[in-house]
VEXDREN-2710 file (C-alpha; in Angstrom, 1 decimal):
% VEXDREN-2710
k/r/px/py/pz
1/UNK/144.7/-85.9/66.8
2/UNK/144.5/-84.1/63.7
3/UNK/142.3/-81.6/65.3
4/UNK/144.2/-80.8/68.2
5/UNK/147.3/-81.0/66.2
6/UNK/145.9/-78.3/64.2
7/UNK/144.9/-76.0/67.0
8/UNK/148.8/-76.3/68.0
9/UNK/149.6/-74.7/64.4
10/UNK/147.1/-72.2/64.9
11/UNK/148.7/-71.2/68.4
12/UNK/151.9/-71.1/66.6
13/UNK/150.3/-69.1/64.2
14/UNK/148.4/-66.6/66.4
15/UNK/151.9/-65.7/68.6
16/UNK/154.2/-65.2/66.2
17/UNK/151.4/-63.2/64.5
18/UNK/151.0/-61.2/67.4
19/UNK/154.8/-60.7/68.5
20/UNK/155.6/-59.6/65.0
21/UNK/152.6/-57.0/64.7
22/UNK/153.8/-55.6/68.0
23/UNK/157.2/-55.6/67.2
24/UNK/156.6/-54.0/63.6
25/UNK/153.9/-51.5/64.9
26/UNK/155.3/-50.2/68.1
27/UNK/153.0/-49.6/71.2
28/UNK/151.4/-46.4/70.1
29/UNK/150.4/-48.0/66.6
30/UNK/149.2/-51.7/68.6
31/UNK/147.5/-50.0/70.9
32/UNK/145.6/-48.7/68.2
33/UNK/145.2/-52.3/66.3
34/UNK/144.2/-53.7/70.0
35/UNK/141.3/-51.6/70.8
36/UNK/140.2/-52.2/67.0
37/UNK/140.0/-55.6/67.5
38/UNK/138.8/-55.5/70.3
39/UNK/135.8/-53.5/69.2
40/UNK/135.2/-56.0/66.9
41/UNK/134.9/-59.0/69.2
42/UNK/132.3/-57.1/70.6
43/UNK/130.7/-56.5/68.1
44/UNK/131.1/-60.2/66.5
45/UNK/129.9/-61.8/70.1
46/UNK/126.6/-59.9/70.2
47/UNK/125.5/-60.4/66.5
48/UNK/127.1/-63.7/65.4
49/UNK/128.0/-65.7/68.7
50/UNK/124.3/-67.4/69.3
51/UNK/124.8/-68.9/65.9
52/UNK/128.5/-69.9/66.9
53/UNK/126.9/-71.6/69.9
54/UNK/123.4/-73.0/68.4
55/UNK/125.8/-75.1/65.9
56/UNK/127.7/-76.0/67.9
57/UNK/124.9/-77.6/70.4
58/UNK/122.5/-78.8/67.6
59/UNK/124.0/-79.4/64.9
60/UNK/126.0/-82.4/63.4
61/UNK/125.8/-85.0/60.3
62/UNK/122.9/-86.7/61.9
63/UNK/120.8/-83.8/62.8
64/UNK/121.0/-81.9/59.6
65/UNK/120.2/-85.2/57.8
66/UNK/117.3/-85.6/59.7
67/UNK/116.5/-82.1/59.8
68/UNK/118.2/-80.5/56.4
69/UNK/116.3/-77.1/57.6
70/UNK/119.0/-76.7/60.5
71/UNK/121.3/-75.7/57.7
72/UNK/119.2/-73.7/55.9
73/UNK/118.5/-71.4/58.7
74/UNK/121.9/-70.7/60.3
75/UNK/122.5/-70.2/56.6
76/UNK/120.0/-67.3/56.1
77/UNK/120.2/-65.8/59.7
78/UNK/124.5/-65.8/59.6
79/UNK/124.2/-63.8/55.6
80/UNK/121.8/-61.6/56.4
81/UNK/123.6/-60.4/59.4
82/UNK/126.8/-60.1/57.5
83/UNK/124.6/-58.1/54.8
84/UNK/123.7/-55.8/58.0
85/UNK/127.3/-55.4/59.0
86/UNK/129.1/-54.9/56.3
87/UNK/126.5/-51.8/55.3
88/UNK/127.2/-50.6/59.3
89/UNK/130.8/-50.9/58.2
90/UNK/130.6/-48.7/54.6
91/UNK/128.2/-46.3/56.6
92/UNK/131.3/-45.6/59.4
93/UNK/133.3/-45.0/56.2
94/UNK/131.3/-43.0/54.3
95/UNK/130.2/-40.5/57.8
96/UNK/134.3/-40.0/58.2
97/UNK/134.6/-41.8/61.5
98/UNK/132.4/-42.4/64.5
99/UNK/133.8/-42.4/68.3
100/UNK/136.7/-40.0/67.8
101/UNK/138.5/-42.1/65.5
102/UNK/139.2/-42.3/61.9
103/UNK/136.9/-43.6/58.8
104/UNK/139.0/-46.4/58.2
105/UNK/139.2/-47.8/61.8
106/UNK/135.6/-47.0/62.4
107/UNK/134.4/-49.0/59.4
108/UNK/136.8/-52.1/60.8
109/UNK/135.1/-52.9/63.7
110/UNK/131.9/-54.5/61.7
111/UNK/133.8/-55.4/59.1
112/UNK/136.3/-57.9/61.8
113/UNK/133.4/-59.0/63.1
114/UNK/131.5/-59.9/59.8
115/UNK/135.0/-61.9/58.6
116/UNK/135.6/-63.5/61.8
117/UNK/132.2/-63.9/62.9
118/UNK/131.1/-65.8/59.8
119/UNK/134.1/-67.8/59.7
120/UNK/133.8/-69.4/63.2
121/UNK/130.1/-70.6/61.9
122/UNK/131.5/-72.0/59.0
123/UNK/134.7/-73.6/60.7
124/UNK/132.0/-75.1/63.8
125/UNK/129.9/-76.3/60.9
126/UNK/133.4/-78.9/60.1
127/UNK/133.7/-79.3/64.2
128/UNK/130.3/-80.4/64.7
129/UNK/130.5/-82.9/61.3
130/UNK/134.0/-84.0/62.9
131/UNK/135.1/-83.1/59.3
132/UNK/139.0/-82.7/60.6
133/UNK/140.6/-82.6/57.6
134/UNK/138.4/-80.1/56.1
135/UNK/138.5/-78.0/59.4
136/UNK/142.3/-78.3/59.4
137/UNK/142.4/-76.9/56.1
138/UNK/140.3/-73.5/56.7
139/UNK/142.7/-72.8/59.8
140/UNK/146.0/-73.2/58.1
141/UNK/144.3/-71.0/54.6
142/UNK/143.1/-68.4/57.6
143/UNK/146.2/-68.2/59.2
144/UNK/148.7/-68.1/55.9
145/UNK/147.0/-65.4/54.3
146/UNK/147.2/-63.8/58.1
147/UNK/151.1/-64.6/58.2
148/UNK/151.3/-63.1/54.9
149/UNK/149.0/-60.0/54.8
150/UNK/148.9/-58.8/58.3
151/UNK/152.7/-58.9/58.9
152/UNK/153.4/-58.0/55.3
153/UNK/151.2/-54.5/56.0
154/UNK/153.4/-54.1/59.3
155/UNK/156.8/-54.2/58.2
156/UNK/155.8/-52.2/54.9
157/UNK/153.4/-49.5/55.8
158/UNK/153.9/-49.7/59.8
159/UNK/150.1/-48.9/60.2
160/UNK/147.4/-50.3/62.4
161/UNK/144.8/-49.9/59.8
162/UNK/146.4/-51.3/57.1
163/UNK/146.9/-55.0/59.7
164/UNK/143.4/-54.7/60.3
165/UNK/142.7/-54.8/56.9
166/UNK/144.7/-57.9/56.2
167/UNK/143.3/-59.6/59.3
168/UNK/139.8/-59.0/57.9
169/UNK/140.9/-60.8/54.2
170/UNK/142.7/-63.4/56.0
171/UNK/139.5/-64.6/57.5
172/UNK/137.8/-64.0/54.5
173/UNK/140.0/-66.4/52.4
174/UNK/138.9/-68.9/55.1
175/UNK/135.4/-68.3/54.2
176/UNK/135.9/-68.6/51.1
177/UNK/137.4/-71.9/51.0
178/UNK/134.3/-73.1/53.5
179/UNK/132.0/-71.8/50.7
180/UNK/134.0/-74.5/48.2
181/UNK/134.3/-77.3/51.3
182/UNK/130.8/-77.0/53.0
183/UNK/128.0/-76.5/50.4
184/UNK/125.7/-79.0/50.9
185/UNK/122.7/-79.2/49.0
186/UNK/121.0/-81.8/50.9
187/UNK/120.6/-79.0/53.4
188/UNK/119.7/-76.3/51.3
189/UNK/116.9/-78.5/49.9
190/UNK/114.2/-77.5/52.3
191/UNK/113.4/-73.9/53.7
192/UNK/114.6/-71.7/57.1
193/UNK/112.5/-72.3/59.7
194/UNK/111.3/-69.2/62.3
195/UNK/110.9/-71.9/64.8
196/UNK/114.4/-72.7/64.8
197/UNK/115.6/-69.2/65.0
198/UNK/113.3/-68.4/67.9
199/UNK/115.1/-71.7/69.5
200/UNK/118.9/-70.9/68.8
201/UNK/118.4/-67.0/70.3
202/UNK/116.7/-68.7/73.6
203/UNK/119.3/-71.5/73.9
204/UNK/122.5/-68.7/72.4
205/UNK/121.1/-65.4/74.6
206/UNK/122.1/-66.0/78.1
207/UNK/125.8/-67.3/76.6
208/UNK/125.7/-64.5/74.5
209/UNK/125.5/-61.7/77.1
210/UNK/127.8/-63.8/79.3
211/UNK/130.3/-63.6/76.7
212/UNK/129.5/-59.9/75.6
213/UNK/129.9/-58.6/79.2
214/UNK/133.8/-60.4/79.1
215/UNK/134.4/-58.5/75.6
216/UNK/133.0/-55.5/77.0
217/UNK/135.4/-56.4/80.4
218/UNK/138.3/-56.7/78.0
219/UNK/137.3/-53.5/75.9
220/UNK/136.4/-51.4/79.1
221/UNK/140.4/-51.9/80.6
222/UNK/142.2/-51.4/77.3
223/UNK/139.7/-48.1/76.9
224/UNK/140.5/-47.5/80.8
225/UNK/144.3/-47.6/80.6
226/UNK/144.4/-45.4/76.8
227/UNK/142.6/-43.0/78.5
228/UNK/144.5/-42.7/81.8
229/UNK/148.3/-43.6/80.8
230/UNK/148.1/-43.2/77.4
231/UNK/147.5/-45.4/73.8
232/UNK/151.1/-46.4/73.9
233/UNK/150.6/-47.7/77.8
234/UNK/147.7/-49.5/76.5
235/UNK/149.5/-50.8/73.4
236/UNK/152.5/-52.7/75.9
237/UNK/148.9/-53.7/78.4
238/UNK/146.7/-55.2/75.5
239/UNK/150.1/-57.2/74.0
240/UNK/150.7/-58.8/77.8
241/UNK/146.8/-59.6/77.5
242/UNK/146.4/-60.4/74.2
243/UNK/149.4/-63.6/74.0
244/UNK/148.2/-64.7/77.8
245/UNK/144.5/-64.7/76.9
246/UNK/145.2/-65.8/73.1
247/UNK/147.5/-69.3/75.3
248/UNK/144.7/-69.9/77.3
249/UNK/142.0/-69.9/74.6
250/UNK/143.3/-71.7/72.5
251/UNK/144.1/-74.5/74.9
252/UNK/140.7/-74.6/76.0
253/UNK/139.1/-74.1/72.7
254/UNK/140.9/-77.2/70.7
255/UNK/140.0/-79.5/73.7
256/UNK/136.6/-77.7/73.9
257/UNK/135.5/-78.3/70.5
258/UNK/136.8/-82.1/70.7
259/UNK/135.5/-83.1/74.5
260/UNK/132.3/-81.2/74.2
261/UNK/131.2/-82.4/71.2
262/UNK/131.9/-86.1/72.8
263/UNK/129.1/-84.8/75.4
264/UNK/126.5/-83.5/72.9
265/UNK/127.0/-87.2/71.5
266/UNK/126.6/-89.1/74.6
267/UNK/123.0/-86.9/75.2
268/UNK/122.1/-87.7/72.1
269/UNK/123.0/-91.9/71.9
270/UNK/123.3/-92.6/75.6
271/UNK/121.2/-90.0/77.3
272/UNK/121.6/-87.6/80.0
273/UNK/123.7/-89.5/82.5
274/UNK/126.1/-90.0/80.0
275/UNK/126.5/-86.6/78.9
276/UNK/127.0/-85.8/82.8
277/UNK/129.5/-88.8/83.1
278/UNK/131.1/-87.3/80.4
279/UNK/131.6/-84.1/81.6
280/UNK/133.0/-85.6/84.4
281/UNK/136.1/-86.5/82.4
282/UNK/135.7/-83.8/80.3
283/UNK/136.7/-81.9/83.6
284/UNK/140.1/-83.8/84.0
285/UNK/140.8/-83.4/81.3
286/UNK/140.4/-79.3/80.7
287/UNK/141.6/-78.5/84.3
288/UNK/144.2/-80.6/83.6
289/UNK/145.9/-78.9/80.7
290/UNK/145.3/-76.0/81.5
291/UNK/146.7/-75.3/85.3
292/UNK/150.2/-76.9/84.0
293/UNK/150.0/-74.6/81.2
294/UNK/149.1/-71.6/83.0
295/UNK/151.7/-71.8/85.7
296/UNK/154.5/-72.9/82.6
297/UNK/154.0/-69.9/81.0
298/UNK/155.1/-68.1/84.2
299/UNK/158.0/-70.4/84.5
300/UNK/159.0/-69.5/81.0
301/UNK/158.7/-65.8/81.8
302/UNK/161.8/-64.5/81.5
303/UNK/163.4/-66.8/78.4
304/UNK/160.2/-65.7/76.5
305/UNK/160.0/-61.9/77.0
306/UNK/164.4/-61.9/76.4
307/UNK/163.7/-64.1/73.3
308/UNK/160.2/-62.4/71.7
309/UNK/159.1/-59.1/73.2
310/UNK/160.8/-56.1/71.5
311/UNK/162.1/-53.7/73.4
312/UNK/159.5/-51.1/73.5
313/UNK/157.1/-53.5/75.8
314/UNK/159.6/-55.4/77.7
315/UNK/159.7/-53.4/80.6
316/UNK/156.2/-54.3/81.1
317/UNK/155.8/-57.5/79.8
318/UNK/156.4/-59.7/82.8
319/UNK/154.9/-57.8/85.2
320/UNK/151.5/-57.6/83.4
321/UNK/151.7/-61.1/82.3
322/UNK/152.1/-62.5/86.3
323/UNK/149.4/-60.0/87.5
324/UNK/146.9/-61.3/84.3
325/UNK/147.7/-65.1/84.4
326/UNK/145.5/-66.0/87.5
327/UNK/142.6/-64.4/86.1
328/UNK/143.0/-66.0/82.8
329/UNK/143.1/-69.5/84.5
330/UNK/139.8/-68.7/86.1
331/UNK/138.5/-67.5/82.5
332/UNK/139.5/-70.8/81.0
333/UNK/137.5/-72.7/83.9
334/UNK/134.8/-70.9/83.1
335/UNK/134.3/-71.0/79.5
336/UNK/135.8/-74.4/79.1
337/UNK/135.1/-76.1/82.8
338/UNK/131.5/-74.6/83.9
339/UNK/129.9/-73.3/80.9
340/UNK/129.7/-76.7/79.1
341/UNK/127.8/-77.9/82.4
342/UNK/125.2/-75.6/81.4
343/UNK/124.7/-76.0/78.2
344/UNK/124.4/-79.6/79.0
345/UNK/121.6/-78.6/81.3
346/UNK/120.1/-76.6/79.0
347/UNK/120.2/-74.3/81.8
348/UNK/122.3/-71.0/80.2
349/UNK/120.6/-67.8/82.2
350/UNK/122.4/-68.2/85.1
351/UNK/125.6/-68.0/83.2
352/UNK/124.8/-64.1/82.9
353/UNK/124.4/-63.6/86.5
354/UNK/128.5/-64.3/86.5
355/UNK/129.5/-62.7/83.6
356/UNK/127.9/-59.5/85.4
357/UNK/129.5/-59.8/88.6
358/UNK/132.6/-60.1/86.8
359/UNK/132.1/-57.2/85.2
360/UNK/131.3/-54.9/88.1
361/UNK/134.4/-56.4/89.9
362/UNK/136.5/-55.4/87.0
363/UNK/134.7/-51.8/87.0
364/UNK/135.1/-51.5/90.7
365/UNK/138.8/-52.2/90.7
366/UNK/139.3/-50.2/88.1
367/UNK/137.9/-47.0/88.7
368/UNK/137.8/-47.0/92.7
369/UNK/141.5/-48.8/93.0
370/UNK/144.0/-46.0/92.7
371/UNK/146.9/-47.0/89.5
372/UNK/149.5/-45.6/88.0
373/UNK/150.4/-48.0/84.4
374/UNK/148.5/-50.9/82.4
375/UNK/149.1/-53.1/85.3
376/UNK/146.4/-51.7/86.8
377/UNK/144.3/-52.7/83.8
378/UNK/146.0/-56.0/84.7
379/UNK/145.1/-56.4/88.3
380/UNK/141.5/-55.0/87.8
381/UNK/140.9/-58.2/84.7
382/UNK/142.4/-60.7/87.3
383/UNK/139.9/-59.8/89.7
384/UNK/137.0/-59.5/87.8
385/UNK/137.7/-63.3/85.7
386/UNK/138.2/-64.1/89.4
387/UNK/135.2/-63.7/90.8
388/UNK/133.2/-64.6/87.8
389/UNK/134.7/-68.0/88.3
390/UNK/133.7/-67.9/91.8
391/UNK/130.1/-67.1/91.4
392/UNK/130.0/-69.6/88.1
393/UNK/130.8/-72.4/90.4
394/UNK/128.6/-71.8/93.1
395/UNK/125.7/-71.6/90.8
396/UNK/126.9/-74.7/88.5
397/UNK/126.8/-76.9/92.0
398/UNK/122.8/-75.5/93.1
399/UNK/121.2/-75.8/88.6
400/UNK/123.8/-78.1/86.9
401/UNK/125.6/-80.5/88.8
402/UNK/128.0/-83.2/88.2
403/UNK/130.0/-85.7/89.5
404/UNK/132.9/-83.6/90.9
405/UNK/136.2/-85.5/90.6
406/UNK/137.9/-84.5/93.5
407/UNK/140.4/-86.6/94.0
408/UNK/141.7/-86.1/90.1
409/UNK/141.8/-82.3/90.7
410/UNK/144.0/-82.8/93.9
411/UNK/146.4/-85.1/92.3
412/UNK/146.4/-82.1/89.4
413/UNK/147.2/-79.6/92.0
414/UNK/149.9/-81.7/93.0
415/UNK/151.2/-82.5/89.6
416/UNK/151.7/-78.8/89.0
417/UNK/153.4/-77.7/91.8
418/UNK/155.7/-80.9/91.5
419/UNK/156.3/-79.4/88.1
420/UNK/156.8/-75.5/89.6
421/UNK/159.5/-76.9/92.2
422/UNK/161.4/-78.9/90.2
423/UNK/161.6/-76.3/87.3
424/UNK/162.3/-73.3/89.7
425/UNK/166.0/-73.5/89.7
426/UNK/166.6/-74.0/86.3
427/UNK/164.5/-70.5/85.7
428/UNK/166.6/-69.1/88.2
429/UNK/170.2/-69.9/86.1
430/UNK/171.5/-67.3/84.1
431/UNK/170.7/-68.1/80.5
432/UNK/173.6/-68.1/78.0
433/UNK/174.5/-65.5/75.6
434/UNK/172.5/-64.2/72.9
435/UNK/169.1/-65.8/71.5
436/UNK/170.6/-69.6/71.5
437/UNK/171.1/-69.1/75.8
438/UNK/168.0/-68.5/75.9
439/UNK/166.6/-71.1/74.0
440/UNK/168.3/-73.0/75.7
441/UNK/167.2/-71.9/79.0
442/UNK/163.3/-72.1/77.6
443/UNK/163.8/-76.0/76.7
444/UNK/165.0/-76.8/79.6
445/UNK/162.3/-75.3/82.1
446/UNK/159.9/-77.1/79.2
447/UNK/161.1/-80.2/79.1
448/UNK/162.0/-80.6/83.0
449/UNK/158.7/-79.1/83.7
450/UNK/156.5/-81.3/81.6
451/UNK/158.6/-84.2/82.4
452/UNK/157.9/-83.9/85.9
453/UNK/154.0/-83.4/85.2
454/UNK/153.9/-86.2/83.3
455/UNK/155.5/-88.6/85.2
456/UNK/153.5/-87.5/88.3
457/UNK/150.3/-87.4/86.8
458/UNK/150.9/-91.6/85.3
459/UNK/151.8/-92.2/89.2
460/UNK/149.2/-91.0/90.6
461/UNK/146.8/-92.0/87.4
462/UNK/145.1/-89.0/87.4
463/UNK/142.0/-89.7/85.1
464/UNK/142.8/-93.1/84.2
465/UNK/145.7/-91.9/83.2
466/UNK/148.0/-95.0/83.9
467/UNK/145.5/-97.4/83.0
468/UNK/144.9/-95.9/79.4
469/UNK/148.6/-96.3/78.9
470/UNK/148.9/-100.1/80.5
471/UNK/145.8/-100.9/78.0
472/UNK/147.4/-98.9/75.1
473/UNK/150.4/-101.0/75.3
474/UNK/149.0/-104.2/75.8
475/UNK/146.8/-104.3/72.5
476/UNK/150.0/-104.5/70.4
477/UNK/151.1/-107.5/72.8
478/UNK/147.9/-109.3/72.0
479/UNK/147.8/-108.7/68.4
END
């Protein structure tokens, strides 16, 4: 609970973050910031992802007791790639720019990665340890110094460099209260092992591209739409993207890092068939969230762009949001759904095979599909998540299968658009006046929605859901 109840602070965290840097900035100036940041996801994914994953897949409290040289080799490999980076970083700095833009944004890119990237390994080193406490402390440091530093540099300076600046020291406070929380000597005590590196790059590469060809999707359209329709069309695309991509991450991720981590235990206590079994439910419980999420956040639409888009997006806002959201589902299903599956398996090549068709449907959708604003950035994502999910699927079913829970997905399906009809008409009433009507509009589409969900998913016990509860109440009763 404290985990997940800490990834709902950070979601907090990261959209009023991103609002406020919009709203501060402007399009031109967060178009800027976007493709930044972008650049440096790309860059983080191909140097520091594979140690992201590898922890996340071998390593825990038990297996770094056993083995203390686990520790001491994500150690070594994760500094002296930061080492590498940051010199890549002062070298963009000190040449006056690289790719046609300035010093300072040049050197940025390595420099988010570095922060970000060694963060993440130190926060899945907590996840793996189920150190929750600990973990929920690194998040909320990360994301007050964020609150603080990032939107303190908008509203003073108005500048994307100066935000990308703070959001570069916010993760580094992070790291450095890891370096205070997480040193263990027990794992320092014996040395990095090659053998180990050689394993984590086979197990991490095939994930690794996977995930580099959907930063490079996600650079490629905001690139696309700067260069076609300007940095200020690209500024209101990449906001639409960035809070419906940032929702459906950070769902998936805090029930990632909780459910997967329940399979990596069953393989390693129960065995195999338990790890599938697992996944099983693991499967409920991801599609689950996430479709009734998804399909809120087009219900809430038009409460949420009145209440926290600024004026120089909100034109756009909606439309891009609706044309991005069912690509973004089929993202989530992917990294959160079928990926796992793999890793399971041990079976991670094919996962590139997706990623790339992905990517060339994005391409081809974007540069053959005539367009004329960001929502054609917007449509071509869409497609290409689409059909990565597609091809995902059909290759999880032939080299990783599990028990599909059919049944559970159906009654999901129906759960949702239970929830989309009976919430329909209350979207469709004019909200009141000023900020409080539509707050008041928003909590009603919420509450009736998820009232609706929930009371159809207990009837039709979708996942055990009804039997959990009956058994949940009945231990107070026989205590």
């Amino acid at each position: 609970m404290l985990t997940l109840a800490t990834f709902l602070i950070n979601a907090i965290a990261n959209f009023a973050i991103g609002l406020a840097v919009a709203y501060l900035l402007g399009a031109e100036q967060f178009g800027v910031f976007a493709l930044a940041s972008a650049a440096g996801a790309l860059i983080q994914t191909l140097f520091l992802e594979w140690l992201r994953l590898s922890t996340n897949r071998f390593y825990g409290e038990k297996q770094g007791a056993v083995d203390a040289g686990l520790r001491a080799t994500l150690d070594l490999v994760s500094g002296l790639i930061a080492v590498a980076l940051s010199a890549a970083g002062l070298a963009f700095y000190l040449a006056g720019g690289a790719f046609g833009v300035s010093a300072i944004i040049a050197a940025m890119g390595p420099l988010i990665a570095v922060s970000n990237g060694i963060f993440d390994y130190r926060a899945s080193i907590a996840r793996t340890c189920f150190r929750h406490r600990r973990y929920a402390g690194l998040v909320l440091v990360k994301n007050g110094a964020a609150l603080v530093l990032m939107l303190g540099g908008a509203w003073w300076w108005r500048r994307a460099d100066v935000v990308l600046i703070g959001l570069c020291l916010s993760a580094g406070a992070g790291i450095l209260l890891s370096a205070r929380f997480y040193r263990d000597r027990r794992a320092l005590a014996r040395p990095a092992r090659l053998d180990l590196v050689r394993q984590f790059a086979a197990y991490g590469a095939p994930l690794v591209v996977s995930s580099l060809l959907i930063q490079a999707n996600v650079f490629m359209t905001r690139a696309a739409v700067a260069h076609h329709y300007g940095i200020d069309e690209s500024g209101r695309f990449s906001l639409a993207l960035d809070i419906s991509l940032r929702l459906i991450a950070t769902i998936g991720s805090g029930l990632d890092l909780v459910v997967f981590q329940y399979a990596v235990r069953a393989e390693a206590e129960r065995g195999i068939a338990a790890a599938r079994d697992q996944l099983t439910r693991n499967i409920v419980i991801v599609t689950g969230i996430l479709l009734p999420a998804t399909v809120g956040v087009w219900l809430a639409l038009p409460p949420l762009e009145a209440l926290l888009v600024s004026a120089d997006f909100r034109e756009s806002f909606d439309v891009y949001t609706l044309l991005l959201l069912p690509g973004l589902f089929c993202f989530g299903i992917v990294f959160y759904v079928v990926n796992p599956l793999f890793q399971i398996a041990h079976r991670t090549g094919p996962v590139t095979i997706a990623a790339a068709a992905g990517f060339i449907a994005t391409a081809l959708v974007l540069f053959l599909v005539p367009g004329r604003d960001g929502g054609h950035g917007a449509l071509s994502t869409s497609v290409g998540y689409g059909v990565n999910m597609v091809v995902m699927i059909a290759l999880a079913a032939r080299l990783a299968p599990v028990a599909v829970p059919w049944s559970d997905l159906a009654g999901i399906g129906v759960a949702t658009l239970g929830m989309t009809l009976a919430a329909l008409p209350i979207r469709a009433l004019p909200a009141g006046e000023g900020a409080a009507g539509q707050a008041g509009l928003l909590a009603a589409i919420a509450i009736v929605g998820a009232g609706v969900y929930g009371a159809l998913a207990v009837a039709m016990n979708i996942g055990g859901l009804r039997g959990m509860m009956l058994e949940r109440f009945r231990k107070p009763a026989a205590a």
